[in-house]
N, C-alpha and C positions, 0 to 999 in steps of 0.2 A: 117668411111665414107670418099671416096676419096672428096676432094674440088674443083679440076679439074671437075671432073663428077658432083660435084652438080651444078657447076655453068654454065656448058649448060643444066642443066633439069629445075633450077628456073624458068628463065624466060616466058618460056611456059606455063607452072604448072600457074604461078601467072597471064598471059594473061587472061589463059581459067577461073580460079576462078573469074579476074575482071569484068569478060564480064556480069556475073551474071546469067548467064543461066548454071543450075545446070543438064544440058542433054548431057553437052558437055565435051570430054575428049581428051587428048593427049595420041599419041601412041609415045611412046620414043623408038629409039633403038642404038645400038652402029654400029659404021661406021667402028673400027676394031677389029680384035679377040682379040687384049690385053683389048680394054677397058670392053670386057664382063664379066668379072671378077670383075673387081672395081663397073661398074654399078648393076650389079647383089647382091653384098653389099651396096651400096650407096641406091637402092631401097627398098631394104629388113628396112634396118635401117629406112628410112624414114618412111613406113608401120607399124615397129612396137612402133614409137613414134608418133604414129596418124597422122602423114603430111601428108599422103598421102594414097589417097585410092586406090585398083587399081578394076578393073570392070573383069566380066568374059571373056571378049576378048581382056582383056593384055592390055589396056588402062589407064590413070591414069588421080585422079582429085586430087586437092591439097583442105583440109581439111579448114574451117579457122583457127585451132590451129595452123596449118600449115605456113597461111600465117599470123600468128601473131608470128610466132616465127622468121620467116625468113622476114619478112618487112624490116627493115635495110640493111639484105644482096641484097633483092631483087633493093631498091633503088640504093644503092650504086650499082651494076653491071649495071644498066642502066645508070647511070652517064658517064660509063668509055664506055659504049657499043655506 
């Protein structure tokens, strides 16, 4: 799992779960052809340790196992952000 790439999808991911409305998802994508590769792993990984779910139109929701396992990171990047 790239760390670079996790830590611009957290904070989104964790937005849209805080908001509480379970209708609502984030569409993520990568800004250049190198990062398609790392996100495209970074995603997958997340997926199949339940963090994240993703929807039939390529959209993603963060899980709460999700954001119980990344709360810490999630704080702390908003700290520095």
């Amino acid at each position: 799992m790239d760390n670079k790439i996790l830590d611009k999808i957290l904070l989104p991911l964790a937005d849209e779960y805080e908001s509480g409305r379970n209708d609502r998802c984030v569409t993520l994508t990568v800004t250049t052809p190198e990062e398609f590769e790392p996100f495209r792993e970074t995603m997958a990984a997340l997926r199949a340790e339940g963090s994240i779910t993703m929807t039939p139109f390529k959209s993603y929701q963060m899980t709460p196992s999700g954001y119980a396992k990344y709360a810490d990171k999630i704080r702390a990047l908003r700290v520095l952000a």
